[in-house]
C-alpha positions, 0 to 999 in steps of 0.5 A: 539124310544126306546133301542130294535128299536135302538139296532135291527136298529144297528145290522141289519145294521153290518149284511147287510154291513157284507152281502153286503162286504163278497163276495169281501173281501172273494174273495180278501183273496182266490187270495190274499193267491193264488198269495202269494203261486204262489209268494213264489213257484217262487220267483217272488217278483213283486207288480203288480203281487199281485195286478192286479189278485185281482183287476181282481177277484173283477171285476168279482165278482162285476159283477156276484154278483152286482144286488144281492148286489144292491137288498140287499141294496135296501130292507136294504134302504126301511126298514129303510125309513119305520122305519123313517116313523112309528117313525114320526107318 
């Protein structure tokens, strides 16, 4: 295995787990950011407010993203089994 295979086998992974956690983490940030404004309007000062609407947005988008991510994994898996295989040839 030489530099290039190691240097593409890395990137590829940083850039699929990029893929795989933006959905949730750009959901967290949107509800995060939402709940903050809400909390400063209202001067509401409850943890559990700001905890219960992200763990409820990320439950959704879990759902409505979770086969797409799954599927993403999956190919991520078959590629770097089908590299294992060419390198022990």
């Amino acid at each position: 295995m030489d530099s290039s295979l190691a240097l593409y086998l890395g990137r590829h992974t940083l850039e699929t787990a990029l893929l795989l956690t933006a959905p949730i983490l750009l959901t967290c940030v949107v509800v995060g950011v939402i709940v903050t404004l809400f909390q400063a309007v209202t001067s509401i000062r409850d943890m559990t407010l700001a905890l219960i609407p992200k763990l409820l947005a990320v439950g959704v988008v879990g759902l409505l993203f979770g086969s797409w991510m799954l599927q993403v994994s999956l190919r991520f898996t078959s590629e770097i089994f089908a590299y294992i295989q060419n390198v022990g040839r």
